[in-house]
PyMOL commands that place a pseudoatom at each C-alpha (Angstrom):
pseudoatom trace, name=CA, resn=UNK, resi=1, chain=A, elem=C, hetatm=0, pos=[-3.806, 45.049, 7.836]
pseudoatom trace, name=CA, resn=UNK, resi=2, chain=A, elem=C, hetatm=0, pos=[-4.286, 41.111, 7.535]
pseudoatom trace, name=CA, resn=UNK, resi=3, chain=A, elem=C, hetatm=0, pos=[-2.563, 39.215, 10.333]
pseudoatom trace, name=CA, resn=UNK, resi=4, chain=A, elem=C, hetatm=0, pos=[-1.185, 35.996, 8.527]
pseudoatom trace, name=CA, resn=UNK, resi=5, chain=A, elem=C, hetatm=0, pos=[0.120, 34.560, 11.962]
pseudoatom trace, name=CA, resn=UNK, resi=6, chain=A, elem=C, hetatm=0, pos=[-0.182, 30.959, 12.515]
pseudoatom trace, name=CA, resn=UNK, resi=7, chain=A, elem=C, hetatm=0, pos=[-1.224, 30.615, 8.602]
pseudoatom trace, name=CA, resn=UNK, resi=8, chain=A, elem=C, hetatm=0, pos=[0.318, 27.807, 6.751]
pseudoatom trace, name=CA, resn=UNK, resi=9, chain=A, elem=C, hetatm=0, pos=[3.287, 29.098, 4.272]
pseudoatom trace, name=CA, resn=UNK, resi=10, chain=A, elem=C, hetatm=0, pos=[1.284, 28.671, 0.921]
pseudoatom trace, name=CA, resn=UNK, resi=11, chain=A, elem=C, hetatm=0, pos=[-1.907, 30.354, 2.288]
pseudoatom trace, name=CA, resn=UNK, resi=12, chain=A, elem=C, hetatm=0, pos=[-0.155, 33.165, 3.517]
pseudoatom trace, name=CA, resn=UNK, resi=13, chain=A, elem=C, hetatm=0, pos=[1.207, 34.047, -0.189]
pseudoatom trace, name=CA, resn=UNK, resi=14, chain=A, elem=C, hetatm=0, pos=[-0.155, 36.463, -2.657]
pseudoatom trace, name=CA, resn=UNK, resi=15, chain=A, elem=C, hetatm=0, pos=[-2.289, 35.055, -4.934]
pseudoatom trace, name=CA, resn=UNK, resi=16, chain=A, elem=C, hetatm=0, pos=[0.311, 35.803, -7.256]
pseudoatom trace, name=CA, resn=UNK, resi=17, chain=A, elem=C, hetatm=0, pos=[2.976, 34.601, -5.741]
pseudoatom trace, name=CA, resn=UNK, resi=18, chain=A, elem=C, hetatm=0, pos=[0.788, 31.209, -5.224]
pseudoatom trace, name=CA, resn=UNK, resi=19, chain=A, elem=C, hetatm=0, pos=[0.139, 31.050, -8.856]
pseudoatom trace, name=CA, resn=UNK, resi=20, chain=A, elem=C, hetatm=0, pos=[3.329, 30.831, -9.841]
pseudoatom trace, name=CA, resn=UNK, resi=21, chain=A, elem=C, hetatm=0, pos=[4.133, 28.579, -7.593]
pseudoatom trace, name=CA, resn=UNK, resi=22, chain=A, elem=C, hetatm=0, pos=[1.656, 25.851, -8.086]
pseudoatom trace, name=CA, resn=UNK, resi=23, chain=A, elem=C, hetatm=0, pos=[2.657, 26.519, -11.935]
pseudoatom trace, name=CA, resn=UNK, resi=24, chain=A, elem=C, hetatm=0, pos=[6.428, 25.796, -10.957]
pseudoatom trace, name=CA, resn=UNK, resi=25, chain=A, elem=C, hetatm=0, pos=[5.042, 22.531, -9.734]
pseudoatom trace, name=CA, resn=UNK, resi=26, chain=A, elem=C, hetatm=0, pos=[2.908, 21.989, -12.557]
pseudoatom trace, name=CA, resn=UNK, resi=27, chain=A, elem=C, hetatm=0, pos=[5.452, 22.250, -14.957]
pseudoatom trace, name=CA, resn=UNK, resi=28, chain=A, elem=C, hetatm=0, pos=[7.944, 20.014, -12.193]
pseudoatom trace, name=CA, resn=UNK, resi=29, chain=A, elem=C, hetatm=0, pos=[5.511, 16.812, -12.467]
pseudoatom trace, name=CA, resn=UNK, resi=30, chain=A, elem=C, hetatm=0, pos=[4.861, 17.033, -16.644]
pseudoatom trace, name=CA, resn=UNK, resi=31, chain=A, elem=C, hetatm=0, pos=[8.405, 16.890, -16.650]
pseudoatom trace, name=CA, resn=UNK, resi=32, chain=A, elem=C, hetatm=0, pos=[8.983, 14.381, -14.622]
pseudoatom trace, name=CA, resn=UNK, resi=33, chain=A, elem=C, hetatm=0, pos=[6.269, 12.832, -16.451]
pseudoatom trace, name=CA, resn=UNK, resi=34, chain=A, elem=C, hetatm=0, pos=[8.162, 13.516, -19.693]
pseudoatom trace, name=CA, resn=UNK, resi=35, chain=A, elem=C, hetatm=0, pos=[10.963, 11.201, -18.312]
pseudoatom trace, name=CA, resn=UNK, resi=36, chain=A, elem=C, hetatm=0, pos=[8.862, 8.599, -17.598]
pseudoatom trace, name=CA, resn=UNK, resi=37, chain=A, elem=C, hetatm=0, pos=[7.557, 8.324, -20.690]
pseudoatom trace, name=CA, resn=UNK, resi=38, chain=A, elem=C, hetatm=0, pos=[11.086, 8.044, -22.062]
pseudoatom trace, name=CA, resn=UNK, resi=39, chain=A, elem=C, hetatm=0, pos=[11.802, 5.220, -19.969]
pseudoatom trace, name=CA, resn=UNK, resi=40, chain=A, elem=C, hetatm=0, pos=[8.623, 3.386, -20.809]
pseudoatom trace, name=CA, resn=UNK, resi=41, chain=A, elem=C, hetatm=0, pos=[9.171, 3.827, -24.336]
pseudoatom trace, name=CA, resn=UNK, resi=42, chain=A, elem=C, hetatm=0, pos=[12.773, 2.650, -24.738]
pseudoatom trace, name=CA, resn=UNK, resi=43, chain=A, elem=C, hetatm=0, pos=[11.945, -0.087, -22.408]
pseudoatom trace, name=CA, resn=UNK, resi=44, chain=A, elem=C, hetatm=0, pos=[9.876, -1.131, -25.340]
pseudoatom trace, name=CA, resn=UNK, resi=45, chain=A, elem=C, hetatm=0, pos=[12.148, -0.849, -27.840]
pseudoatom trace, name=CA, resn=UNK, resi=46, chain=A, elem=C, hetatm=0, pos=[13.334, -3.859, -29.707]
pseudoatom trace, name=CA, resn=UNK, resi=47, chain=A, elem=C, hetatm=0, pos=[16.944, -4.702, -28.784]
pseudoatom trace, name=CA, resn=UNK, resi=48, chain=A, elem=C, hetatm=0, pos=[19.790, -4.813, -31.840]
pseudoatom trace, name=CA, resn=UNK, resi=49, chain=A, elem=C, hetatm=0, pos=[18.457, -8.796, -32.865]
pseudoatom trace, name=CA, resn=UNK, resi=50, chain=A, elem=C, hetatm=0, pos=[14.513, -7.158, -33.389]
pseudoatom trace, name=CA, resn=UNK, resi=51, chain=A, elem=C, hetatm=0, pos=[13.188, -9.243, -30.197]
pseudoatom trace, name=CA, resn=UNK, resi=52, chain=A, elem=C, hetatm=0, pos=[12.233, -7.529, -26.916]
pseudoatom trace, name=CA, resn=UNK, resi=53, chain=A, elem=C, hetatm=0, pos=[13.652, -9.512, -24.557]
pseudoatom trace, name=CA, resn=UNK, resi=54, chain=A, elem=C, hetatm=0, pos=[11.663, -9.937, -21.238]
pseudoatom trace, name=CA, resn=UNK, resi=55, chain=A, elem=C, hetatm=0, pos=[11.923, -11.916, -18.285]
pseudoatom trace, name=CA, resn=UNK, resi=56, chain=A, elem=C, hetatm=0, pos=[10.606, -14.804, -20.094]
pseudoatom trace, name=CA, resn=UNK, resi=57, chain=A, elem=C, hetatm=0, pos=[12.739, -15.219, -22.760]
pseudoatom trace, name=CA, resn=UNK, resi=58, chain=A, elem=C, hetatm=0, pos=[14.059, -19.285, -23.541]
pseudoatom trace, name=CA, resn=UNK, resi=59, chain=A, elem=C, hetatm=0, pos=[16.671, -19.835, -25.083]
pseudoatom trace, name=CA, resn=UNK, resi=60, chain=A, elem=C, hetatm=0, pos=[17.215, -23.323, -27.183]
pseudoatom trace, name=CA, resn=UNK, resi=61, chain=A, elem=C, hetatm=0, pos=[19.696, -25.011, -29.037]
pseudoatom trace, name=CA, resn=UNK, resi=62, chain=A, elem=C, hetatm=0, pos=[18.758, -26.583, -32.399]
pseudoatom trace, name=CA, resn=UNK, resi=63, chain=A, elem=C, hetatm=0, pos=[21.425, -28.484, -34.236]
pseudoatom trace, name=CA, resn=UNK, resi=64, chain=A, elem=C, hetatm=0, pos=[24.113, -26.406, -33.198]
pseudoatom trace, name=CA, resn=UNK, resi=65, chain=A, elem=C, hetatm=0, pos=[22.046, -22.594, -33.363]
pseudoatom trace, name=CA, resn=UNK, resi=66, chain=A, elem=C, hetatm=0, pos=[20.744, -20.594, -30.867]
pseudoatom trace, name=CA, resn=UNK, resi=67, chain=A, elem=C, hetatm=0, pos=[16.933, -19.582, -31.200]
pseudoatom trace, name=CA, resn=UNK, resi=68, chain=A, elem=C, hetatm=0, pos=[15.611, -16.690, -29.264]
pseudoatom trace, name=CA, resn=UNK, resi=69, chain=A, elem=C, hetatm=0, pos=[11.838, -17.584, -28.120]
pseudoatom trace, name=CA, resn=UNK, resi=70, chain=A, elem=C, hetatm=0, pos=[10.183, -14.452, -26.517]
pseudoatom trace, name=CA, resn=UNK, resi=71, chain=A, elem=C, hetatm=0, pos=[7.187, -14.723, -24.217]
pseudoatom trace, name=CA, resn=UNK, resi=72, chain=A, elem=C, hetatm=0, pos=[6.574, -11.350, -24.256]
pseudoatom trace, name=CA, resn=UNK, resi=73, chain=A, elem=C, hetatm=0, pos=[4.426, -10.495, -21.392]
pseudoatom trace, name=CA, resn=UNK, resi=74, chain=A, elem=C, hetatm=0, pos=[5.906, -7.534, -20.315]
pseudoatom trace, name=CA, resn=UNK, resi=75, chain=A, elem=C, hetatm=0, pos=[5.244, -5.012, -23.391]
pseudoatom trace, name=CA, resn=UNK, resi=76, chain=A, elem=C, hetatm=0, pos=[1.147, -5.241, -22.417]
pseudoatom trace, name=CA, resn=UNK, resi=77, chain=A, elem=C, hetatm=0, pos=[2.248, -3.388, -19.078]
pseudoatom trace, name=CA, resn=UNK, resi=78, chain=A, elem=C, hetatm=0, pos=[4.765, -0.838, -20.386]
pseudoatom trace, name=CA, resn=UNK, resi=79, chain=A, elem=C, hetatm=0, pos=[1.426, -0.263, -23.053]
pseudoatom trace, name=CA, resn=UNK, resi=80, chain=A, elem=C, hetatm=0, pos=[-0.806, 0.222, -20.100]
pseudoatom trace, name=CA, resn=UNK, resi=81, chain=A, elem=C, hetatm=0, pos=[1.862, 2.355, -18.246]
pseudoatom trace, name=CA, resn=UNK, resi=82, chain=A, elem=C, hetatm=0, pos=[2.399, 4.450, -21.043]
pseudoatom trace, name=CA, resn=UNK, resi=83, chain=A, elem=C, hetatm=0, pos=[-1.045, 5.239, -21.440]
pseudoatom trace, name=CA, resn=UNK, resi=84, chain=A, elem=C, hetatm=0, pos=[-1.632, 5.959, -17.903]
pseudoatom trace, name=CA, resn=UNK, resi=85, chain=A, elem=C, hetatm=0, pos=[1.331, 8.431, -18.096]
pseudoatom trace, name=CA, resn=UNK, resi=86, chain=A, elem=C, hetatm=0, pos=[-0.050, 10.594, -21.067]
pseudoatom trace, name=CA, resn=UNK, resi=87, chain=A, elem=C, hetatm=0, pos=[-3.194, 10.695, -19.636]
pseudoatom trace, name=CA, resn=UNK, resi=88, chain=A, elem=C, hetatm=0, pos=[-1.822, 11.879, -16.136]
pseudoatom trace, name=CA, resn=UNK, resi=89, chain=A, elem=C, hetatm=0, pos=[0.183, 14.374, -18.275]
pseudoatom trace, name=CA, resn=UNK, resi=90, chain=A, elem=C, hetatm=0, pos=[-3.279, 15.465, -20.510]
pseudoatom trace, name=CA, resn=UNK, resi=91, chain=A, elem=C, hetatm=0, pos=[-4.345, 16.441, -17.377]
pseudoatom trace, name=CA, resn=UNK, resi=92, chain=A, elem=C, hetatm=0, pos=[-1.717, 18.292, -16.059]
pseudoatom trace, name=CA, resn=UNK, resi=93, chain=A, elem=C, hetatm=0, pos=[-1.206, 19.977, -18.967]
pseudoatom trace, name=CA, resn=UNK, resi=94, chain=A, elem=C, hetatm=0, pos=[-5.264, 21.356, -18.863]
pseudoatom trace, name=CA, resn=UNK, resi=95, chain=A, elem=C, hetatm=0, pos=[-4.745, 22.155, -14.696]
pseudoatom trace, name=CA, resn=UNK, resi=96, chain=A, elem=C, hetatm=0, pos=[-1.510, 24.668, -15.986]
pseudoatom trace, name=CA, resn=UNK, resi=97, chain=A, elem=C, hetatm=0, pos=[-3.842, 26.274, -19.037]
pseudoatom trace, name=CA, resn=UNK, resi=98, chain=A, elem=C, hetatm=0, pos=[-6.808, 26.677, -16.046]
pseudoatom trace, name=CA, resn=UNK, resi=99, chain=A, elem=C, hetatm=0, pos=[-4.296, 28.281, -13.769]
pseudoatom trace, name=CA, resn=UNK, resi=100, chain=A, elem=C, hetatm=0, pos=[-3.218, 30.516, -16.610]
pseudoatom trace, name=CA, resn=UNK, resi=101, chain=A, elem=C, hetatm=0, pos=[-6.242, 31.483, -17.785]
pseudoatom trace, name=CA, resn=UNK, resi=102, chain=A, elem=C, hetatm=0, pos=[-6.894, 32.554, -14.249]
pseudoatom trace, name=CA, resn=UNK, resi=103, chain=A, elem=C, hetatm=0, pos=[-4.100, 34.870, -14.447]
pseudoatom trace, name=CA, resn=UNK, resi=104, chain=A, elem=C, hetatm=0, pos=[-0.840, 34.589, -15.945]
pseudoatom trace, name=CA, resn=UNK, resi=105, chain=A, elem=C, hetatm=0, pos=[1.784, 32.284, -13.190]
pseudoatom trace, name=CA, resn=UNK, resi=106, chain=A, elem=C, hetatm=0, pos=[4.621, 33.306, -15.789]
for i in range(1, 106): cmd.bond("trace and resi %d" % i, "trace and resi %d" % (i + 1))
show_as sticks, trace
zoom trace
Protein backbone atom coordinates (compact mmCIF):
# COMPACT_ATOMS: atom_id res chain seq x y z
CA UNK A 1 0.00 0.00 0.00
CA UNK A 2 1.57 3.52 -1.00
CA UNK A 3 1.87 5.87 1.96
CA UNK A 4 1.00 9.39 0.40
CA UNK A 5 1.77 11.16 3.84
CA UNK A 6 3.42 14.42 3.73
CA UNK A 7 2.82 14.41 -0.29
CA UNK A 8 1.67 17.59 -1.77
CA UNK A 9 -2.30 17.46 -2.71
CA UNK A 10 -1.82 17.18 -6.60
CA UNK A 11 0.91 14.46 -6.35
CA UNK A 12 -1.00 12.44 -4.17
CA UNK A 13 -3.96 12.13 -6.90
CA UNK A 14 -4.60 9.41 -9.35
CA UNK A 15 -3.25 10.00 -12.44
CA UNK A 16 -6.66 10.24 -13.45
CA UNK A 17 -7.92 12.29 -11.21
CA UNK A 18 -4.74 14.68 -12.05
CA UNK A 19 -5.62 14.64 -15.63
CA UNK A 20 -8.67 15.98 -15.33
CA UNK A 21 -7.70 18.35 -13.28
CA UNK A 22 -4.90 20.03 -15.06
CA UNK A 23 -7.55 19.79 -18.09
CA UNK A 24 -10.12 21.79 -15.85
CA UNK A 25 -7.38 24.35 -15.71
CA UNK A 26 -6.54 24.12 -19.19
CA UNK A 27 -9.77 24.80 -20.36
CA UNK A 28 -10.03 27.75 -17.18
CA UNK A 29 -7.03 29.88 -18.81
CA UNK A 30 -8.25 29.48 -22.84
CA UNK A 31 -11.23 30.87 -21.50
CA UNK A 32 -10.07 33.41 -19.77
CA UNK A 33 -8.00 33.91 -22.70
CA UNK A 34 -11.16 33.97 -24.84
CA UNK A 35 -12.23 37.11 -22.82
CA UNK A 36 -9.30 38.80 -23.33
CA UNK A 37 -9.36 38.62 -26.69
CA UNK A 38 -12.84 40.14 -26.62
CA UNK A 39 -11.67 43.02 -24.83
CA UNK A 40 -8.71 43.62 -27.07
CA UNK A 41 -10.76 43.43 -30.01
CA UNK A 42 -13.61 45.81 -29.16
CA UNK A 43 -11.06 48.05 -27.72
CA UNK A 44 -10.15 48.32 -31.34
CA UNK A 45 -13.20 48.89 -32.71
CA UNK A 46 -14.00 52.14 -34.37
CA UNK A 47 -16.42 54.19 -32.25
CA UNK A 48 -20.06 55.33 -33.96
CA UNK A 49 -18.04 58.60 -35.95
CA UNK A 50 -15.43 55.67 -37.73
CA UNK A 51 -12.32 57.13 -35.61
CA UNK A 52 -10.72 55.16 -32.75
CA UNK A 53 -10.32 57.49 -30.32
CA UNK A 54 -7.12 57.16 -28.12
CA UNK A 55 -5.49 59.07 -25.59
CA UNK A 56 -4.17 61.32 -28.15
CA UNK A 57 -6.94 62.49 -29.82
CA UNK A 58 -7.06 66.77 -30.58
CA UNK A 59 -9.73 68.22 -31.05
CA UNK A 60 -9.92 71.69 -33.24
CA UNK A 61 -12.24 74.16 -34.21
CA UNK A 62 -12.30 75.33 -37.85
CA UNK A 63 -14.71 78.07 -38.76
CA UNK A 64 -17.25 77.07 -36.49
CA UNK A 65 -16.80 72.78 -36.92
CA UNK A 66 -15.32 70.42 -34.87
CA UNK A 67 -12.54 68.13 -36.50
CA UNK A 68 -11.57 64.94 -34.85
CA UNK A 69 -7.59 64.43 -35.38
CA UNK A 70 -6.55 60.90 -34.12
CA UNK A 71 -2.97 60.07 -33.22
CA UNK A 72 -3.56 56.70 -33.03
CA UNK A 73 -0.84 55.12 -31.12
CA UNK A 74 -2.63 52.86 -29.16
CA UNK A 75 -4.14 50.30 -31.88
CA UNK A 76 -0.18 49.05 -32.60
CA UNK A 77 -0.36 47.68 -28.88
CA UNK A 78 -3.87 46.20 -28.75
CA UNK A 79 -2.30 44.50 -32.39
CA UNK A 80 0.65 43.23 -30.49
CA UNK A 81 -1.56 42.16 -27.48
CA UNK A 82 -3.85 40.42 -29.53
CA UNK A 83 -1.33 38.47 -31.12
CA UNK A 84 0.38 37.55 -28.02
CA UNK A 85 -3.03 36.29 -26.71
CA UNK A 86 -3.78 33.81 -29.66
CA UNK A 87 -0.54 32.59 -29.55
CA UNK A 88 -0.67 31.93 -25.66
CA UNK A 89 -4.07 30.33 -26.50
CA UNK A 90 -2.39 28.10 -29.72
CA UNK A 91 -0.52 26.79 -27.14
CA UNK A 92 -2.82 25.97 -24.67
CA UNK A 93 -4.99 24.60 -26.90
CA UNK A 94 -1.94 21.88 -28.18
CA UNK A 95 -0.94 21.28 -24.07
CA UNK A 96 -5.05 20.08 -23.65
CA UNK A 97 -4.83 17.78 -27.11
CA UNK A 98 -1.21 16.33 -25.47
CA UNK A 99 -2.95 15.70 -22.21
CA UNK A 100 -5.76 14.01 -24.08
CA UNK A 101 -3.97 12.05 -26.18
CA UNK A 102 -2.32 10.79 -23.06
CA UNK A 103 -5.54 9.61 -21.84
CA UNK A 104 -8.84 11.04 -21.99
CA UNK A 105 -9.20 14.10 -18.78
CA UNK A 106 -13.01 14.17 -19.92
Amino acid sequence: MLNYAGTPPLAAMAETDSRQLIAAELRSLIARIDISMRLVDAAMQPDDDGAILSADAILSTDLGSIEIVVLDDVTPRFATASAALNSCRAELDRALQNLSEYGNPA
